[in-house]
N, C-alpha and C positions, 0 to 999 in steps of 0.2 A: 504494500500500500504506500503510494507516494505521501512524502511532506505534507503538503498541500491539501489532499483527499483526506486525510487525518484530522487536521486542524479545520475542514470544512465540518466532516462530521461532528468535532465538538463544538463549536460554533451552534448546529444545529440543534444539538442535545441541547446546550445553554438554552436558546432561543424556543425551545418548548417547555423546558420548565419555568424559563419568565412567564411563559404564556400561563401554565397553568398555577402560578402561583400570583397573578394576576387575578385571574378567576377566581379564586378563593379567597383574594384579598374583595371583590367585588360582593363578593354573597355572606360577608361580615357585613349586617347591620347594626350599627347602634340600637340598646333597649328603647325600647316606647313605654312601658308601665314605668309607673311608679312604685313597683313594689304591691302586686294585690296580696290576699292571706296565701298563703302556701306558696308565694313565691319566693324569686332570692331578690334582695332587695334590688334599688337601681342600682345603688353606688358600687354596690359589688358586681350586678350585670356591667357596669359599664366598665370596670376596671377589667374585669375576664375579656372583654371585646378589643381594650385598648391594649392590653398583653398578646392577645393571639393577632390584630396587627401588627405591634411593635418587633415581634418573631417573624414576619412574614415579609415586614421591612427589611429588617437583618438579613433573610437567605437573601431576598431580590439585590441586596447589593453586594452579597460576596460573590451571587453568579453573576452579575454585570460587572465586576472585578477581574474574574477569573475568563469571563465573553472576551475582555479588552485584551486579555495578555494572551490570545491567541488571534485577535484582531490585528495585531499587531507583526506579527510574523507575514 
């Protein structure tokens, strides 16, 4: 397998899991209650939503890190 063919495939690998970790950054919604009986309250819904973004932020830029230093060859 040439250079070239190589660095296309991981390229491409990158560029699908951006994709889909896009998409699952997309179908994170912010809570809407306020907390009814038996639920969890907001503050805590919202802090579990802004953690599983803040995690989703982190990979998308280690694979746009890691995109570039084959972008680069």
């Amino acid at each position: 397998m040439a250079h070239d063919e190589y660095n296309s495939g991981l390229i491409d690998g990158y560029s699908s899991a951006l994709h889909i970790i896009e998409n699952l950054y997309r179908e994170l919604d912010d809570p809407e209650t306020n907390g009814e009986l038996g639920e969890i309250p907001y503050q805590e819904q919202y802090a579990m939503c802004r953690a599983q973004k803040n995690i989703l932020n982190k990979a998308k830029t280690k694979i746009r890190m890691q995109k570039e230093t084959y972008n680069d060859y």
